[in-house]
C-alpha positions as CSV (number, residue, x, y, z in Angstrom):
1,X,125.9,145.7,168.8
2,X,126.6,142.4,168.4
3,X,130.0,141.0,167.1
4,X,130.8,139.1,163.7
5,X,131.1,135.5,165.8
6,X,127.6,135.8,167.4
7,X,126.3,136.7,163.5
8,X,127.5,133.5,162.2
9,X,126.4,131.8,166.2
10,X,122.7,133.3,165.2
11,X,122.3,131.9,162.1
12,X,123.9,128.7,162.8
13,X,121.1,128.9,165.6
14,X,118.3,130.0,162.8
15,X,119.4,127.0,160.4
16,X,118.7,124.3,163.5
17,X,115.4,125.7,164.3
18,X,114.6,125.7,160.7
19,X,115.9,122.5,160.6
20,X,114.1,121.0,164.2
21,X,110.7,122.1,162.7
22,X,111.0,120.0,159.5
23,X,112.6,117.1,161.1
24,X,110.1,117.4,163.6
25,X,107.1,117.2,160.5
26,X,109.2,114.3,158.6
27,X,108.9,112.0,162.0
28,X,105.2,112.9,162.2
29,X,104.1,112.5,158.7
30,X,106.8,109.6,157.6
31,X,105.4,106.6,156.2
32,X,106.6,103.8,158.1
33,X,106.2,106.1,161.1
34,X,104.5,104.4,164.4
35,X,102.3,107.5,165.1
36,X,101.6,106.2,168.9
37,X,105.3,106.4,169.6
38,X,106.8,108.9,167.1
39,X,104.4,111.2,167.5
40,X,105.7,112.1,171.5
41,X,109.8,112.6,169.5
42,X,108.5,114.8,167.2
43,X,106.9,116.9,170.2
44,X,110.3,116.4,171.7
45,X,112.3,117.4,168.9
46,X,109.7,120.5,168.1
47,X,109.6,122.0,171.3
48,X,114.0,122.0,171.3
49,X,113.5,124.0,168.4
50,X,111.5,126.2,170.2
51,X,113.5,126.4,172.9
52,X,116.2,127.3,170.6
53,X,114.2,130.6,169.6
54,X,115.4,132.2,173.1
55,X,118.5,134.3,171.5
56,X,115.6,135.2,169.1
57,X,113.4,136.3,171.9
58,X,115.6,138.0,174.3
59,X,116.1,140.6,171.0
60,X,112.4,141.1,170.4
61,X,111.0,141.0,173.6
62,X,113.7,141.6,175.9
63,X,115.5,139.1,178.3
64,X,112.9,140.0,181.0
65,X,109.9,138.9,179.4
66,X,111.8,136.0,177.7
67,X,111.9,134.3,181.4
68,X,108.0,133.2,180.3
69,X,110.1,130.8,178.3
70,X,111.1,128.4,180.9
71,X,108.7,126.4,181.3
72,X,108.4,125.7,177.4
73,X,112.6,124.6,178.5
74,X,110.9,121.2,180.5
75,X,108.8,120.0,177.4
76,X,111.8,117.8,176.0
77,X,112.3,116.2,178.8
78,X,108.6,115.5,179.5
79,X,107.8,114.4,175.6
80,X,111.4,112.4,175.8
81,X,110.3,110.4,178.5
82,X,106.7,109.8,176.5
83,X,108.7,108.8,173.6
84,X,110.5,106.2,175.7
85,X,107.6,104.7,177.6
86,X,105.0,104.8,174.6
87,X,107.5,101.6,173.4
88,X,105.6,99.7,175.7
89,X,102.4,101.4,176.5
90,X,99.5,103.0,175.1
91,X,100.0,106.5,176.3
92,X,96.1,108.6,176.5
93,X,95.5,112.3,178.3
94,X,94.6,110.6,181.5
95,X,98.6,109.3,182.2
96,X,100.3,112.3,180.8
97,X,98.0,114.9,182.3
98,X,99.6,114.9,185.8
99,X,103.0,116.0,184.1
100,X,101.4,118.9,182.4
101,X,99.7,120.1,185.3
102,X,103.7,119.8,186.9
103,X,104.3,122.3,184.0
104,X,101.4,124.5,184.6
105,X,102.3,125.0,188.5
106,X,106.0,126.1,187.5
107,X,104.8,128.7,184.8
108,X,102.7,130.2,187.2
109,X,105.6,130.6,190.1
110,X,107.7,131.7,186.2
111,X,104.7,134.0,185.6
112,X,105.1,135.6,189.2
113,X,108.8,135.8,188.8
114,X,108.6,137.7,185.5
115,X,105.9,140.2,186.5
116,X,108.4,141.4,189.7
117,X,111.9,140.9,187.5
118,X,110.1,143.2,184.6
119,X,108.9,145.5,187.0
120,X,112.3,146.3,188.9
121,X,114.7,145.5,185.5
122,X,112.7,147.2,183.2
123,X,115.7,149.1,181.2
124,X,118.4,146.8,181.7
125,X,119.5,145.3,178.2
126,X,121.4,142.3,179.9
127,X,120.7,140.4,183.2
128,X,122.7,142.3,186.3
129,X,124.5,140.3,188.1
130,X,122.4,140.8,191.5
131,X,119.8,139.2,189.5
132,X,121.1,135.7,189.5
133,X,121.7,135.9,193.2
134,X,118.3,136.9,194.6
135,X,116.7,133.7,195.9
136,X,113.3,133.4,193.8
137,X,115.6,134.2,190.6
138,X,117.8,131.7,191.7
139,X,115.5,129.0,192.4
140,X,113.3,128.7,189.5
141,X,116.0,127.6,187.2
142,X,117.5,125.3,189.6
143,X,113.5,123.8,190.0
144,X,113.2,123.5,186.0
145,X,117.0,122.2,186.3
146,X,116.0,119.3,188.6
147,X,113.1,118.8,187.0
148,X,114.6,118.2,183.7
149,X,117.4,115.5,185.4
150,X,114.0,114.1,187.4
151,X,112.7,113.0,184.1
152,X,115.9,111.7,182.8
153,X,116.1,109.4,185.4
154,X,112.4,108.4,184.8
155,X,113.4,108.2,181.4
156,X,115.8,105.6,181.8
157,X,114.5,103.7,184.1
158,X,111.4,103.2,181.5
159,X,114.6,101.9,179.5
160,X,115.8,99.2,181.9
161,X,112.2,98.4,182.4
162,X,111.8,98.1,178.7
163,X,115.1,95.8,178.4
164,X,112.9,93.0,180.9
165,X,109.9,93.4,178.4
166,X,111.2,92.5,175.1
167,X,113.3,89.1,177.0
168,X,109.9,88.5,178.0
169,X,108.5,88.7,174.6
170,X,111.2,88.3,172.0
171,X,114.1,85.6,171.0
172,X,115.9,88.2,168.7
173,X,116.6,91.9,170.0
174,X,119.3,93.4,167.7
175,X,116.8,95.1,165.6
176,X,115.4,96.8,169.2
177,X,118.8,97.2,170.3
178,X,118.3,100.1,173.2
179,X,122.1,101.4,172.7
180,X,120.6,103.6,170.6
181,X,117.9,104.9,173.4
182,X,120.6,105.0,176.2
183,X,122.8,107.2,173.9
184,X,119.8,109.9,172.8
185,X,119.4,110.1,176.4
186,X,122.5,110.7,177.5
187,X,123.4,113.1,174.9
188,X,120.0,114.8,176.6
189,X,121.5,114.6,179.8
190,X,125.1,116.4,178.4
191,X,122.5,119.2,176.5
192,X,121.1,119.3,180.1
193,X,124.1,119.4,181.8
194,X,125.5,122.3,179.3
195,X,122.8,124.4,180.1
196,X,123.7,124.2,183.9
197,X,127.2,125.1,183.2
198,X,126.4,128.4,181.0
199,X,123.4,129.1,183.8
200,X,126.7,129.4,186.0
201,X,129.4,130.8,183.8
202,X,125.9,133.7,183.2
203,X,125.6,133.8,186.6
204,X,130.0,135.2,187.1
205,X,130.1,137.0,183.2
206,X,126.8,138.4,183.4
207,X,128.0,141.0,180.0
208,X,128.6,138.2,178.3
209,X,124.7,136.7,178.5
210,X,123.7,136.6,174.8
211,X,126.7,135.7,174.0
212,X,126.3,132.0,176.1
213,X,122.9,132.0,175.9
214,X,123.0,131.7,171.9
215,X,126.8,128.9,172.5
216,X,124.0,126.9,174.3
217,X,121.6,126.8,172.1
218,X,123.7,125.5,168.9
219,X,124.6,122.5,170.6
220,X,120.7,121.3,169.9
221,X,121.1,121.3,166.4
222,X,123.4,117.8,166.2
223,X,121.0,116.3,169.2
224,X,117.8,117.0,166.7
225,X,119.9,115.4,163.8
226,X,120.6,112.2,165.8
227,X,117.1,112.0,167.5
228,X,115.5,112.1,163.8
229,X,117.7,109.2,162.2
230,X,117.3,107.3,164.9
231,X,113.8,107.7,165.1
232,X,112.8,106.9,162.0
233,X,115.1,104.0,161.6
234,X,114.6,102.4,165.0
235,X,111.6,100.3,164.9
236,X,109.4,100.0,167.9
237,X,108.7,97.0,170.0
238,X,105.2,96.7,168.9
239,X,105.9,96.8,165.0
240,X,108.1,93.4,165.1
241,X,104.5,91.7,165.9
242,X,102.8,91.0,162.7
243,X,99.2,91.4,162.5
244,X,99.1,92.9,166.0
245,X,97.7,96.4,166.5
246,X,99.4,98.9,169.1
247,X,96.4,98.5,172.1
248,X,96.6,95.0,171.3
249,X,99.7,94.7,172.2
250,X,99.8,96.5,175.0
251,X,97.1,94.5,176.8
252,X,99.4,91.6,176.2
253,X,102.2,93.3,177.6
254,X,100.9,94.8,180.5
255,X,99.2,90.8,181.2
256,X,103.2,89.6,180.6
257,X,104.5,92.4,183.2
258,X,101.5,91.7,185.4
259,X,102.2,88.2,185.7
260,X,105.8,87.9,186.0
261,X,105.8,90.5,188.8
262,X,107.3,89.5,192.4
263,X,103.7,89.7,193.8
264,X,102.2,86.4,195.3
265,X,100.2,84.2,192.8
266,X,97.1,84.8,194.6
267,X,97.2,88.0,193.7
268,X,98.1,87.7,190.2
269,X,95.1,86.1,189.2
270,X,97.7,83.6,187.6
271,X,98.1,79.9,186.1
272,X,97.9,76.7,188.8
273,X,100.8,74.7,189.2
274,X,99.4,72.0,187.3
275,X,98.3,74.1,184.4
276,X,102.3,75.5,183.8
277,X,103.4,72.1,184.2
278,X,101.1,71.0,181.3
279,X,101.9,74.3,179.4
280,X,105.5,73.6,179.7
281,X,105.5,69.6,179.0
282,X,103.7,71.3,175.5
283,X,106.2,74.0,175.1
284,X,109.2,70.8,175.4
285,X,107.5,68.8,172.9
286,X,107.0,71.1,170.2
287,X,110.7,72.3,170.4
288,X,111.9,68.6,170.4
289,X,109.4,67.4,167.7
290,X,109.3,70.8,165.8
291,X,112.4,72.6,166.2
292,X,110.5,76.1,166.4
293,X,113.0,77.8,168.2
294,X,114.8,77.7,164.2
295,X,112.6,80.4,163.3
296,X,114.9,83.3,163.4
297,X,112.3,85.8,164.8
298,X,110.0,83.5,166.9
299,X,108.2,85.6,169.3
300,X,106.2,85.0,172.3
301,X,102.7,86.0,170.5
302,X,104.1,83.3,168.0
303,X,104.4,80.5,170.3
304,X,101.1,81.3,172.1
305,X,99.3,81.0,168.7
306,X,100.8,77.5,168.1
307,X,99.7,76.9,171.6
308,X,96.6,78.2,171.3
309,X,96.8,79.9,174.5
310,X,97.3,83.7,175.8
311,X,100.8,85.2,175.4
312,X,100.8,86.1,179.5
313,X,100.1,82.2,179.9
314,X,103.1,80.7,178.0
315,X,105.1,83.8,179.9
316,X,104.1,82.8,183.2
317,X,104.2,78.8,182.4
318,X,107.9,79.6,180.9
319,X,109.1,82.2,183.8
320,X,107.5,80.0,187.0
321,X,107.9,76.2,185.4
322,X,110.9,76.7,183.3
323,X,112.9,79.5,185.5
324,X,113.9,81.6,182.8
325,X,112.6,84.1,180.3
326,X,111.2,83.9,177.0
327,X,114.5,84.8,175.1
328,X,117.1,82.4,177.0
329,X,114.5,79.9,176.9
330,X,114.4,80.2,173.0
331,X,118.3,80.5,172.4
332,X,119.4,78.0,175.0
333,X,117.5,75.6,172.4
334,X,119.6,77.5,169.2
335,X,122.7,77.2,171.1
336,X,122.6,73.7,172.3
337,X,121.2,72.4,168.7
338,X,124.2,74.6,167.7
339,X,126.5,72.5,169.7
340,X,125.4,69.3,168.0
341,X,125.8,70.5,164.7
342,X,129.4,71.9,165.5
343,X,130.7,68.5,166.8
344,X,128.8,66.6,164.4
345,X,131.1,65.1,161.7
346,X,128.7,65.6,158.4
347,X,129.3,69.2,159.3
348,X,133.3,69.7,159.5
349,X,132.7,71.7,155.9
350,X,129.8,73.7,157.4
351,X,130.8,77.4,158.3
352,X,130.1,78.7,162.0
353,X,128.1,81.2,160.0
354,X,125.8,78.2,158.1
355,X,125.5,76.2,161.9
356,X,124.3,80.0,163.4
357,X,121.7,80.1,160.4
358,X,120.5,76.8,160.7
359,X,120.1,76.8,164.7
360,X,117.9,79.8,164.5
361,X,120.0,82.6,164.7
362,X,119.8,86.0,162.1
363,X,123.7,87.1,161.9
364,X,127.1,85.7,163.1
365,X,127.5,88.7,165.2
366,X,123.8,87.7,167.5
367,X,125.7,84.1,166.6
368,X,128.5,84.3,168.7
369,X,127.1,86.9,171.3
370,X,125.1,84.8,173.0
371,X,126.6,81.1,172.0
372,X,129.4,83.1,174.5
373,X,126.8,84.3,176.9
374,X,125.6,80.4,177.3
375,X,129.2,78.7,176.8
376,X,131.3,80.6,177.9
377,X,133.3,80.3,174.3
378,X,132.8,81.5,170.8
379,X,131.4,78.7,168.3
380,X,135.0,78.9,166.7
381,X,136.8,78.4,169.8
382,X,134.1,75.3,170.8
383,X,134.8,73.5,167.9
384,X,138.4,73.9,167.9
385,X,139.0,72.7,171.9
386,X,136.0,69.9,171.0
387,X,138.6,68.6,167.8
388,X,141.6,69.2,170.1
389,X,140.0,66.8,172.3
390,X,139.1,64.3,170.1
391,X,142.5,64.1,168.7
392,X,144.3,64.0,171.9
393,X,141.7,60.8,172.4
């Protein structure tokens, strides 16, 4: 019979699926929603609810047959890592099909394991502990384990991949900030983690199995909250370009990776030297005579349209002729104009805030970020040492 504190445990566990399904609906269905991306979190977030049901199904079906639920356990991960590389690419069945046929292989090995586990456990209401310790039993939730901490790592490494893209192709990043991705990961990796922990503390207090498997589950319910506001609110790298669809987009992105890729020119199909150096003289001039980089959230689409040439041309004229990327390029200008305006005289009255706005920059907080990134110094401490030396002269 089960006590007063798994009661309240079970319906805390009820509310979250309850909860998971809807949130999981609002992401899919919501109006500002980019249905490429969102779509693969609201898998995500469906299928932890789902995976949340296992207290649920260890009572109706028993904890034998409820094994068939592991490999339901490795969709997160799977659809979390989707979510994450959908910022930058058009995902389709042929590039996710391999990872479900990964899932397919281990429900059949889970399929096996049940059939024999049913068959010798039959009328046992909770796991013996010679289960645990039997070496099929014991590997298949270390192989879902791993699996899950294999996609985690190829989660974030679509992050750090994702970090080079939008330099490439962006001067203003705070709206696509990827704090916000690191942290939903992480606090996957901690539900991850949990669940190895209670597998353990299952595998010594065997008596105590519903009990731990019902404290794991409830820790979901605050993930699914956080992955939902931050889903909806976090707009995605392709939305920031106006007038450009998602699979446009992506070819642009995949030419910018392409051509600013370590591989030998000759096999890039790239730009000639003399064709970068006339892209770049172009790029110089319309800076100096246009001051473009003041638009707050110039992108590179942007400046290829002015210059009337393919985004993966200015990227590979500005990365190869220029050696940097498209976002220090675009705020060494802002900074450097910046500079004149703090040491120029008319401005004494002008706030740092007014010189950040009129360089090119969105906020005082992006302001003095990256003035400190290419200085060294705040704004407030450069104009202060600058007037210290000028009385001292």
């Amino acid at each position: 019979m089960s006590s007063l504190s798994e009661n309240i445990l079970l319906l805390i566990c009820g509310l979250g699926i309850l909860q998971g399904i809807l949130l999981a609906t609002l992401i899919y269905f919501h109006p500002k929603s980019d249905r490429s991306v969102n779509t693969f979190l609201a898998l995500h977030i469906l299928f932890i609810s789902i995976a949340m049901t296992m207290p649920f199904t260890v009572r109706l079906i028993t904890w034998q047959k409820a094994n068939l639920m592991q490999p339901v356990l490795l969709l997160p991960a799977i659809f979390l890592y989707f979510y994450i590389r959908s910022f930058r690419e058009r995902l389709n069945f042929k590039n996710t099909a391999p990872h479900f046929l990964i899932v397919f292989l281990f429900f059949i090995a889970v399929f096996w394991n049940t059939f024999i586990i049913t068959a010798t456990y039959g009328d046992a209401k909770v796991p013996p502990k010679e289960v645990f310790y039997q070496p099929f039993n014991f590997i298949i939730p270390i192989i879902q384990i791993c699996l899950k901490l294999f996609y985690c790592l190829l989660t974030m490494r679509t992050l750090l991949s994702y970090q080079r893209s939008i330099q490439q192709l962006f001067s203003e990043t705070s709206r696509i900030d990827l704090i916000w991705a690191r942290t939903l990961v992480s606090c996957y990796i901690f539900l991850v983690v949990a669940g190895v922990i209670m597998f353990i503390c299952m595998m010594r207090f065997p008596e105590h199995f519903n009990l731990l498997l019902i404290i794991n589950v409830v820790m979901g319910t605050p993930y699914i909250y956080f992955a939902t506001y931050k889903g909806v609110s976090q707009p995605t790298i392709w939305q920031l370009q106006p007038g450009t669809t998602t699979k446009t987009a992506h070819q642009e992105e995949v030419q910018v990776r392409i051509i600013n890729t370590d591989q030998p020119r000759a096999s890039k199909g790239g730009l000639s030297e003399e064709k970068i150096h006339e892209i770049v003289s172009r790029i110089i001039f319309l800076f100096e005579k246009e001051k473009l980089y003041q638009e707050t959230e110039l992108t590179l689409q942007q400046l290829a349209d002015k210059l009337q040439l393919h985004a993966y041309q200015v990227s590979q004229a500005i990365n190869e002729g220029m050696k940097k990327n498209f976002y220090d390029l675009i705020n060494g200008y802002r900074v450097e104009e910046a500079k004149r305006l703090l040491l120029d005289s008319k401005n004494e009255n002008y706030t740092i805030l007014s010189v950040g706005f009129e360089a090119g920059f969105n906020s005082k907080t992006t302001f003095n970020t990256v003035f400190k990134k290419f200085t060294g110094v705040t704004p407030t401490e450069y104009r202060g040492s600058k007037k210290l030396i000028s009385a001292e002269v």
